[in-house]
NUGU-996512 format. One record per residue (C-alpha): residue in one letter; x, y, z. Coordinates in steps of 0.5 Angstrom, whole numbers, padded with zeros to 4 digits, always signed. Layout:
residues N
AXYZ ...
END
This chain:
residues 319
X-0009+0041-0009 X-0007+0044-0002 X-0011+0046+0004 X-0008+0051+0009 X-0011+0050+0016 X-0012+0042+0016 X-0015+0039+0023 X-0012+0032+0024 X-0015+0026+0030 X-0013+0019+0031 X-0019+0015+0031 X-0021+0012+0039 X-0018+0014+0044 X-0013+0012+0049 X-0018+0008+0053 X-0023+0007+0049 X-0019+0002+0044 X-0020+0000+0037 X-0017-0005+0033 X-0011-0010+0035 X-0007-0015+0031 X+0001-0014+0029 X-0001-0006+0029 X-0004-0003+0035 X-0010+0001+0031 X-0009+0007+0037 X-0002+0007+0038 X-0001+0007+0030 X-0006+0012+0029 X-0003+0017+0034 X+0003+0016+0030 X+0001+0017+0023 X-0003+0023+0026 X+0004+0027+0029 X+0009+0024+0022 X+0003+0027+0018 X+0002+0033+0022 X+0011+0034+0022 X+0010+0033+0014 X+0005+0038+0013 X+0008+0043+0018 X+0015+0043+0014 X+0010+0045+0007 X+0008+0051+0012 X+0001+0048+0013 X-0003+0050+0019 X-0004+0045+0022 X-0008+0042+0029 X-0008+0035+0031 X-0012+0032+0036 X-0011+0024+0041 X-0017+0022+0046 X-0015+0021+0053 X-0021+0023+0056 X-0026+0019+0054 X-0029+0012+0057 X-0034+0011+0052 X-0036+0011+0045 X-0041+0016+0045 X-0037+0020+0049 X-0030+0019+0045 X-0034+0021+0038 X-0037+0028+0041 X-0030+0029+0043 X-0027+0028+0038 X-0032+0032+0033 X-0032+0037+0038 X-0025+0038+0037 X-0025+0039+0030 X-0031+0043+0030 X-0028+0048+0034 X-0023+0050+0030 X-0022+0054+0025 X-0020+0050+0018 X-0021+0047+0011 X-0021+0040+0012 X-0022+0035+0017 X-0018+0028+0017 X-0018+0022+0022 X-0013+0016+0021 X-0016+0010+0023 X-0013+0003+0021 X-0018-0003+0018 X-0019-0010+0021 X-0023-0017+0019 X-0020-0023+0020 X-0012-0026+0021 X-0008-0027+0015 X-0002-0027+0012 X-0005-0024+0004 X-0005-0017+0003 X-0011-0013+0005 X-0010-0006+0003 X-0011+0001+0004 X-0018+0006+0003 X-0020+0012+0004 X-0028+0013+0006 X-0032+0020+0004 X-0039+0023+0004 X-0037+0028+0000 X-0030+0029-0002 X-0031+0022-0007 X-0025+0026-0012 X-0020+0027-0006 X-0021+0021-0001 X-0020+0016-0009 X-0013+0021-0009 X-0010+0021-0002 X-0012+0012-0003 X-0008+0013-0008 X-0002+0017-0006 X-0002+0011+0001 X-0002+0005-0004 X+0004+0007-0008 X+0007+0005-0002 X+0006-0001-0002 X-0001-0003-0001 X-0007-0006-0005 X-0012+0000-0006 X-0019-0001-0004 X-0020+0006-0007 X-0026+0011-0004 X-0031+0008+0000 X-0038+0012+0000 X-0040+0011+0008 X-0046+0015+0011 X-0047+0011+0018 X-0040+0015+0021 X-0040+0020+0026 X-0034+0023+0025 X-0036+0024+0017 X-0043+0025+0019 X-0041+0031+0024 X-0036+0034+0022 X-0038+0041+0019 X-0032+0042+0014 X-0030+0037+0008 X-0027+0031+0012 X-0025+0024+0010 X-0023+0018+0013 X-0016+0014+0013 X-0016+0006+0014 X-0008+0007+0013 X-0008-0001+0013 X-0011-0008+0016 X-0008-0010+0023 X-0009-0016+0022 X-0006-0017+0015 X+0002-0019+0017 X+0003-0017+0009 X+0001-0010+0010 X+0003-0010+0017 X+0011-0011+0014 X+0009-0006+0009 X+0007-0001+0014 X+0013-0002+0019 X+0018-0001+0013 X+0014+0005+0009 X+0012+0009+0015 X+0015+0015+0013 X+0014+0015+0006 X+0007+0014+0007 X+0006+0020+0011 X+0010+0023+0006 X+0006+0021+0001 X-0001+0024+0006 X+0003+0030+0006 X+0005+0031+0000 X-0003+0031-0003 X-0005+0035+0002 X-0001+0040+0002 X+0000+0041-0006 X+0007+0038-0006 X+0009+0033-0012 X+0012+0025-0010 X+0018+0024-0014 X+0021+0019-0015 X+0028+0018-0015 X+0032+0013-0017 X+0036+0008-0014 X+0042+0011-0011 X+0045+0003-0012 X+0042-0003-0015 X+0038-0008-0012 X+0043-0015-0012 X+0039-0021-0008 X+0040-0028-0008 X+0036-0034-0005 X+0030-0039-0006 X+0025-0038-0011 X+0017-0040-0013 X+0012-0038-0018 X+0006-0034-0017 X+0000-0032-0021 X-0005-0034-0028 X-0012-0037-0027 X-0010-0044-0025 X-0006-0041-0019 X-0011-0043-0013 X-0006-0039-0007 X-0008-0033-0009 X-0015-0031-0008 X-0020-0032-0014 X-0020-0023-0013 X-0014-0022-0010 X-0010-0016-0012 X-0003-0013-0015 X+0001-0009-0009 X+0003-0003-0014 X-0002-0005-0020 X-0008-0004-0019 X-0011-0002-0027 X-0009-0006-0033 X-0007+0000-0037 X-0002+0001-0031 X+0002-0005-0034 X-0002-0008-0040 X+0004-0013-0042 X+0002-0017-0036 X-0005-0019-0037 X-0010-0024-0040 X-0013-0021-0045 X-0020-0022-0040 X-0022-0024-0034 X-0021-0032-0032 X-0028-0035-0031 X-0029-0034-0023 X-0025-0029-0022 X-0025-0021-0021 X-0017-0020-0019 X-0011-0018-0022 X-0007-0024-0020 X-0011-0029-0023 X-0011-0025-0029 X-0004-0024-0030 X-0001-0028-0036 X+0003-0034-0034 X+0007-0034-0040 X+0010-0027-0039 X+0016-0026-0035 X+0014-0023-0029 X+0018-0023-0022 X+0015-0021-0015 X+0020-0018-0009 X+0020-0015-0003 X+0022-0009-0006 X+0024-0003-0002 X+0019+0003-0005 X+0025+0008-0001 X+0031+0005-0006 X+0025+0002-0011 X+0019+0007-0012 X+0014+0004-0016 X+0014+0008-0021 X+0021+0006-0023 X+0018-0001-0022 X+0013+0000-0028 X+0018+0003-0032 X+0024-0002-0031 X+0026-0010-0032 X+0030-0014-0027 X+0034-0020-0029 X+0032-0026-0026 X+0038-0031-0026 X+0037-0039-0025 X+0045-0039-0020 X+0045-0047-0022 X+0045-0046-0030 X+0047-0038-0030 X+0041-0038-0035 X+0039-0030-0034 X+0033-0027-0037 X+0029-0021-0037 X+0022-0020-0033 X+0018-0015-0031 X+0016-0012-0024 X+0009-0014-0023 X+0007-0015-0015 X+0011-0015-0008 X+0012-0021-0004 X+0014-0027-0002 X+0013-0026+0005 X+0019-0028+0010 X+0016-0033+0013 X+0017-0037+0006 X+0024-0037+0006 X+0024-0034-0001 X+0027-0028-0004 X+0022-0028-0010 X+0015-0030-0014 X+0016-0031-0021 X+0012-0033-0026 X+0011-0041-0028 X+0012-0039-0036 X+0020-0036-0033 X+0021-0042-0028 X+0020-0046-0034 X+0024-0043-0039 X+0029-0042-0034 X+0029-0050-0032 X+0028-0049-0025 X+0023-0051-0020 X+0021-0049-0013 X+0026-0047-0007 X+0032-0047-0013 X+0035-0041-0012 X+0036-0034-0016 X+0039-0028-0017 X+0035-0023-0018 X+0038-0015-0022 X+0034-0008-0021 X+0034-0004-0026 X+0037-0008-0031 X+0040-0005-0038 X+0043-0009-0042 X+0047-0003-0044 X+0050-0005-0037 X+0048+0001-0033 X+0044+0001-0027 
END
């Protein structure tokens, strides 16, 4: 897929605001727009971008901005806005929203969320004017929450893969995922996640990298707990799974799904295998790593005891 004259806004305007939180929804729209813009240019796009410093009103932010676009000459329009609902600390996630573009806004959602986020996926949205006005394809980016700090470090660590990410959808190229040019070697405290007696985690709360079972099926129950709809809760509680805050620029998630770590109890030296299953713990908990109650068990450990965490990990000792 490529587009060779694209049209790409930031949603709002500089005084008319949008959402804010850990992110500023204007600030980091117009970001998005002028990285994406420079991706896209480097894959010889033709490409517009426009930010709003005119307007003091709703009504008159949305007819200029449509009308911006509609003055162009261009294959697809593109407006980047980030998302908002309550604080939180739990990751929230990215979505595209369409009218009929369903095939493209499931794709771009699911090039962003490769860095990182949980994928919300395509949203059918018939009440925006943006989406409703603009008289060639168009969709519409929810990048991610503002008010989610997981999301928020996602966003601030992966600016520029995500971009990318953008660019390379909409401009025919391919993602890549190179490996690591070093391994990951981390040490610290340690906790267990996930299965369906974890209340933590929300009964529907996702993966960051996983979003389908087919994905990693080796992690999963082989149904759905009862009161549950999300991954987390699924997974099974026996199978050694462990969560870092993982770097996608030196960790592609690729490379996750294809790769286990070594999670060593540093008291004992007891190692094992685990397969990669979500991103997290967040920093504000002092640990390094989530893993799953069945490999704490089996590695005599507990809570706040510490670990060392290997990525990739091949017993024949190459990385």
């Amino acid at each position: 897929m490529r587009y060779d004259r694209i049209v790409i806004s930031s949603g709002h305007g500089k005084y008319v605001r949008g959402a804010s939180g850990v992110l500023d929804e204007v600030e980091e729209a117009r970001r998005v727009v002028e990285h994406v813009a420079d991706e896209l240019r480097a894959r010889d796009v033709a490409i517009v971008t426009y930010h709003d410093d005119v307007s003091t009103s709703q009504n008159e932010n949305l007819n200029r901005i449509v009308d911006f676009h509609n003055s162009r000459q261009r294959d697809l329009d593109v407006s980047v806005h980030f998302n908002a609902y309550v604080e939180t600390t739990k990751p929230m996630g990215t979505e595209v929203l369409y009218i009929t573009q369903p095939d493209l806004a499931a794709q771009v959602s699911a090039a962003i969320s490769w860095c990182g986020f949980l994928n919300r996926g395509a949203k059918k949205q018939t009440d925006l004017f943006f989406l409703n006005n603009t008289e060639m394809p168009a969709i519409l980016i929810e990048t991610c929450f503002v008010d989610s700090t997981a999301d928020a470090a996602v966003y601030q660590q992966q600016f520029h893969a995500i971009c990318a990410a953008i660019a390379d959808l909409l401009g025919g190229g391919e993602i890549e995922a190179a490996p690591p040019s070093t391994p990951v070697d981390l040490a610290g405290k340690v906790s267990s996640f996930g299965g369906p007696t974890d209340e933590g985690v929300a009964p529907d709360e996702g993966l960051a990298f996983i979003s389908d079972i087919d994905q990693a099926p080796q992690l999963f129950l082989p149904s759905q707990p009862k009161g549950t709809s999300g991954l987390a809760r699924r997974l099974n509680p026996h199978v050694h799974y462990v969560a870092c805050r993982w770097d996608y620029a030196q960790t592609p998630q690729a490379l996750l799904l294809d790769e286990q770590a070594l999670v060593r109890a540093v008291r004992s030296g007891i190692a094992m295998k685990a397969f990669p299953a979500d991103w997290g713990p967040h920093e504000s908990t002092g640990r390094i790593a989530d893993i799953s109650p069945g490999l704490m068990d089996d590695l005599g450990i507990k809570t706040d005891d510490e670990v060392q965490i290997i990525f990739p990990y091949r017993e024949d000792g190459q990385t």
